[in-house]
VOVODREN-520257 format. One record per atom (N, C-alpha, C, CB): x, y, z. Coordinates in steps of 0.1 Angstrom, whole numbers, padded with zeros to 4 digits, always signed. Glycine has a CB too. Example, Ala and Ser with C-alpha at 12.3 -4.5 7.8 and 13.67 -1.06 7.14 Angstrom:
BEGIN
+0132-0057+0078+0123-0045+0078+0132-0033+0078+0113-0045+0090+0128-0022+0071+0137-0011+0071+0129+0000+0079+0141-0006+0057
//
This chain:
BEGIN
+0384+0206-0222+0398+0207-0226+0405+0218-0218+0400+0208-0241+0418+0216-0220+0426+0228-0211+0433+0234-0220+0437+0223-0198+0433+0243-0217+0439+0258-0230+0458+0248-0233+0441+0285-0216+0460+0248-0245+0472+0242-0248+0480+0251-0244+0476+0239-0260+0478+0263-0244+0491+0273-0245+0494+0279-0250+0499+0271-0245+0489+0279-0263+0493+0289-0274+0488+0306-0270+0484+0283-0290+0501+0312-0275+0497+0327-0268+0494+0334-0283+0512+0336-0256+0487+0341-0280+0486+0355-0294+0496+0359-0295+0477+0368-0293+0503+0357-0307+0514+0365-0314+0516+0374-0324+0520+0358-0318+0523+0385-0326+0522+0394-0336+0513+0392-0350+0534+0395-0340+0515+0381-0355+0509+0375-0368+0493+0375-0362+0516+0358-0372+0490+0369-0355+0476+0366-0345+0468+0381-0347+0479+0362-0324+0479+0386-0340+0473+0400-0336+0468+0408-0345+0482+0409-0330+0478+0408-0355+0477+0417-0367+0462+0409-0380+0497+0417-0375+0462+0399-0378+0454+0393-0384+0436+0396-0372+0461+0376-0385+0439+0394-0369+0426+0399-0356+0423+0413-0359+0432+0399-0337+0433+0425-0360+0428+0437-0364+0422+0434-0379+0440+0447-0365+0427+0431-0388+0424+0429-0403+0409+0422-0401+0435+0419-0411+0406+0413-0393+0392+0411-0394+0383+0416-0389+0390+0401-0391+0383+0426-0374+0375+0438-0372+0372+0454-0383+0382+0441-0359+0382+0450-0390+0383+0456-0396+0373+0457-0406+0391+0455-0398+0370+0441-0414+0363+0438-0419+0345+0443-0415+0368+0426-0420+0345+0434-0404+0332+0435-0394+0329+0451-0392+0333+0427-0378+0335+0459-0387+0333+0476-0386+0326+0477-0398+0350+0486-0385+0329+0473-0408+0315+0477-0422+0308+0475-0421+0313+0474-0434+0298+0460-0415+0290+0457-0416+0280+0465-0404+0292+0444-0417+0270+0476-0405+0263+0482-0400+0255+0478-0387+0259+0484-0409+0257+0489-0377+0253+0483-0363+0260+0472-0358+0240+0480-0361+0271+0465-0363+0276+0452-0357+0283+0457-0343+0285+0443-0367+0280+0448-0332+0288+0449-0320+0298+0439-0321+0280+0447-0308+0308+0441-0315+0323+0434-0313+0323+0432-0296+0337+0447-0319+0319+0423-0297+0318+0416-0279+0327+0407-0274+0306+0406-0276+0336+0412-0263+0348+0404-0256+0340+0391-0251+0357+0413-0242+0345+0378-0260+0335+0365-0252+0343+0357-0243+0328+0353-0264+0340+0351-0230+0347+0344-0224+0355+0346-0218+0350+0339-0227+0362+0342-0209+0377+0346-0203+0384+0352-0207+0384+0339-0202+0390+0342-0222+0401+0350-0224+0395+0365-0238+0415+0336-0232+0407+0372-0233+0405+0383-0241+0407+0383-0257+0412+0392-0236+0411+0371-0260+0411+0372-0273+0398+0367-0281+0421+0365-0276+0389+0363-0273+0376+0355-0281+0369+0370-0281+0365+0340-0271+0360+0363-0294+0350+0377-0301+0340+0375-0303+0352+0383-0314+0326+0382-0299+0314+0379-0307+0310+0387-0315+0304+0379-0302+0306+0386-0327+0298+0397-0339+0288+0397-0335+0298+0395-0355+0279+0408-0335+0266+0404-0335+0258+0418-0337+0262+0396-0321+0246+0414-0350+0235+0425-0350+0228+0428-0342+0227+0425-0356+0218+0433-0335+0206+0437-0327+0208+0426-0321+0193+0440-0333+0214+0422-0314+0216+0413-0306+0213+0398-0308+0211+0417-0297+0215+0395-0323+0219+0385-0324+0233+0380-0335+0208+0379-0325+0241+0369-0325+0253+0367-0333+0255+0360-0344+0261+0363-0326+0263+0363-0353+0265+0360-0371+0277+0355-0369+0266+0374-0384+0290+0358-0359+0302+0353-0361+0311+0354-0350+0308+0359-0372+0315+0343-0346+0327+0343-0333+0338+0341-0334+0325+0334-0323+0349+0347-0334+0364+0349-0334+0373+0338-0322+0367+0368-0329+0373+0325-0328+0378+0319-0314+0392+0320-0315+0373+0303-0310+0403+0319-0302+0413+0316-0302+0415+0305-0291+0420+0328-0303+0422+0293-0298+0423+0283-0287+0409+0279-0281+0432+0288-0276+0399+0274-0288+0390+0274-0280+0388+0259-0275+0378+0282-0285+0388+0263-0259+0383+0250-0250+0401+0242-0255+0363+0240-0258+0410+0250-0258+0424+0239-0257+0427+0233-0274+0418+0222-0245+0416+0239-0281+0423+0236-0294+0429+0237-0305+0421+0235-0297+0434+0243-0295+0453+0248-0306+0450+0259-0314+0462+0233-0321+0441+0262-0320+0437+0272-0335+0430+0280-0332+0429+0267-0348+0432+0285-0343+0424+0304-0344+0415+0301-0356+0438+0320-0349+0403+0303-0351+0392+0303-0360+0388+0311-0360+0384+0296-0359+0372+0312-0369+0363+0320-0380+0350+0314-0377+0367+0317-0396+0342+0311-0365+0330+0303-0370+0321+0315-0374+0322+0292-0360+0306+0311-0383+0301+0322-0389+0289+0311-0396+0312+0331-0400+0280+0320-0395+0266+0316-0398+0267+0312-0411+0255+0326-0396+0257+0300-0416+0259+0298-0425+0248+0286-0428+0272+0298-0427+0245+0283-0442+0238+0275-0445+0242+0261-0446+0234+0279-0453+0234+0248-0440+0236+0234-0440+0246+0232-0459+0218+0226-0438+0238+0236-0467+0244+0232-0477+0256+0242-0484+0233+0229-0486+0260+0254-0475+0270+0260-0477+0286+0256-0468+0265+0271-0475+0277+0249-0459+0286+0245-0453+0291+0232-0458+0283+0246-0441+0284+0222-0463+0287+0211-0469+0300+0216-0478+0275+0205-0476+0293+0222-0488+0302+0228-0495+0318+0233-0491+0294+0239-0498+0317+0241-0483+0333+0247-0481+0338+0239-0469+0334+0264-0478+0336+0230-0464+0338+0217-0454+0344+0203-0469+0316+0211-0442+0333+0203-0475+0340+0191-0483+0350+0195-0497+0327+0181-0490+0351+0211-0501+0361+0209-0510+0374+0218-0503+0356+0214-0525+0372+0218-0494+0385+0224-0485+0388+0221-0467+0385+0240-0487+0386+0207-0467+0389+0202-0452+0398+0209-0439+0396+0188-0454+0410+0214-0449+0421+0215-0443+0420+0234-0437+0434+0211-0454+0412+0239-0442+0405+0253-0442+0394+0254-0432+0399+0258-0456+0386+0243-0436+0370+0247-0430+0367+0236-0423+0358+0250-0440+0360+0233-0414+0354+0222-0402+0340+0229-0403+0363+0222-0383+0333+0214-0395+0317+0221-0388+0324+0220-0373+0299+0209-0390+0321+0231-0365+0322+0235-0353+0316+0227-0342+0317+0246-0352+0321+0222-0330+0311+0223-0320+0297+0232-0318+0318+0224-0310+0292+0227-0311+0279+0233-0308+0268+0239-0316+0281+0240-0301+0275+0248-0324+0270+0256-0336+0268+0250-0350+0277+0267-0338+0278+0241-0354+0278+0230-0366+0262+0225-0373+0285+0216-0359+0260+0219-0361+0246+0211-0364+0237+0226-0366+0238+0197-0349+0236+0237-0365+0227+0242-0371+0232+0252-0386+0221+0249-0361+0241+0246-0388+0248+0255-0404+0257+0261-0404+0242+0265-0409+0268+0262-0388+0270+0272-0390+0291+0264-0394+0263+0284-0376+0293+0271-0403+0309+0268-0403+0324+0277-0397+0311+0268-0417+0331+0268-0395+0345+0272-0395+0356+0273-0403+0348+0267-0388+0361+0284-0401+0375+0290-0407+0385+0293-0402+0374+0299-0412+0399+0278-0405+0408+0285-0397+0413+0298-0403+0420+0276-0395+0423+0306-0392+0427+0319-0393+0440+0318-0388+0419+0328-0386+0444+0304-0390+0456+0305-0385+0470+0296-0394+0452+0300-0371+0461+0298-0405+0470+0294-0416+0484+0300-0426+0461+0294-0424+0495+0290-0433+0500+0302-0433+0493+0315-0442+0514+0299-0437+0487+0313-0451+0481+0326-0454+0466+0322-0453+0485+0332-0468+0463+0343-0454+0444+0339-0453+0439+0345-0468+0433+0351-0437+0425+0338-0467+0421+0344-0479+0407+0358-0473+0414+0329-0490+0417+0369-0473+0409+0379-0466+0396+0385-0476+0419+0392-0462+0394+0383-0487+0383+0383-0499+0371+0375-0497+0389+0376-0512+0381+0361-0491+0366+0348-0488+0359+0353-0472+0374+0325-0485+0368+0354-0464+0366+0360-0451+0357+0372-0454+0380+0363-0445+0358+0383-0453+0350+0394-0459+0340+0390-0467+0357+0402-0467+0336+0380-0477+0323+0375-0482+0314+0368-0473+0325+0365-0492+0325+0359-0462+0313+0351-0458+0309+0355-0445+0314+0336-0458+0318+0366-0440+0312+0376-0427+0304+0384-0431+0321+0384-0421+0299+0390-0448+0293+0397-0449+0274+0384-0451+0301+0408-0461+0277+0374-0460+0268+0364-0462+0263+0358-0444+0275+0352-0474+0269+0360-0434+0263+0357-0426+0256+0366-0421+0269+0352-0420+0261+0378-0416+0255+0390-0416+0246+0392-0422+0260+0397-0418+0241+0391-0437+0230+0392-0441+0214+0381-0439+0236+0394-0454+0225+0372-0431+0213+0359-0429+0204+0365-0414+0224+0340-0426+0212+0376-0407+0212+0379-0395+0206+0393-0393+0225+0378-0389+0208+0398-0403+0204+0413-0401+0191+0420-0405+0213+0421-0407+0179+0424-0399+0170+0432-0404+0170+0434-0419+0170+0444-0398+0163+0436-0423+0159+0438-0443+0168+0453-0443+0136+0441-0451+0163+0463-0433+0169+0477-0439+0179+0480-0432+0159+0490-0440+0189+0472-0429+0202+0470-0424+0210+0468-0437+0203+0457-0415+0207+0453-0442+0211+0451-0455+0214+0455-0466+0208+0448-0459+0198+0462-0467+0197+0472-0474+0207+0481-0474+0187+0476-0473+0213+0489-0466+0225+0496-0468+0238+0492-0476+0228+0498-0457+0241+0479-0470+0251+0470-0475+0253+0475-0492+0245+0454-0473+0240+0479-0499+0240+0480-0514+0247+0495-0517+0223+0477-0521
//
């Protein structure tokens, strides 16, 4: 696909801080510029990733949330809220879900849970362990 066009706007922006924000708690996480454009993000523990910040990706219009996650958690927040959550390309078939971020509002509570529940699926025991 070819990038639609959509540019990062104030709202974008300010929502993008609010979610590094989030991630900055979660211990040792890296914040990795992914791809071309400068707005894509990787999370990732010890080098492996829990959550990717897409904007427009591959041309599709939205700002997403994908984030590790379990087959039957994902069922879950895919079938009682469609319009919120998709399974992703590529990453889908192994659990992992999406969250638009480009809604008119976010739910920054659910966001912060399930960046921290991926994170914990990802991170060493005495990583976690801190978390408490």
């Amino acid at each position: 696909m070819k990038p639609s066009g959509i540019k990062p706007t104030a709202e974008s922006k300010k929502r993008l801080t609010k979610l590094l924000a989030i991630v900055r708690t979660l211990p040792e996480t890296e914040v990795l510029v992914q791809g071309l454009r400068e707005e894509h993000r990787a999370f990732r523990v010890r080098k492996k990733n829990y959550a990717y910040y897409c904007f427009d990706h591959h041309g599709d219009g939205m700002v997403t949330l994908w984030l590790k996650s379990t087959p039957g958690e994902q069922a879950r927040l895919v079938g009682d809220d469609p319009d919120r959550f998709f399974v992703p390309p590529y990453l889908g078939p192994r659990g992992w879900t999406a969250m638009r971020l480009d809604r008119k509002t976010v739910a920054w509570a659910e966001v912060a849970y399930l960046l921290t529940a991926a994170y914990r699926m990802t991170a060493p025991r005495a990583l976690v362990a801190r978390l408490e």
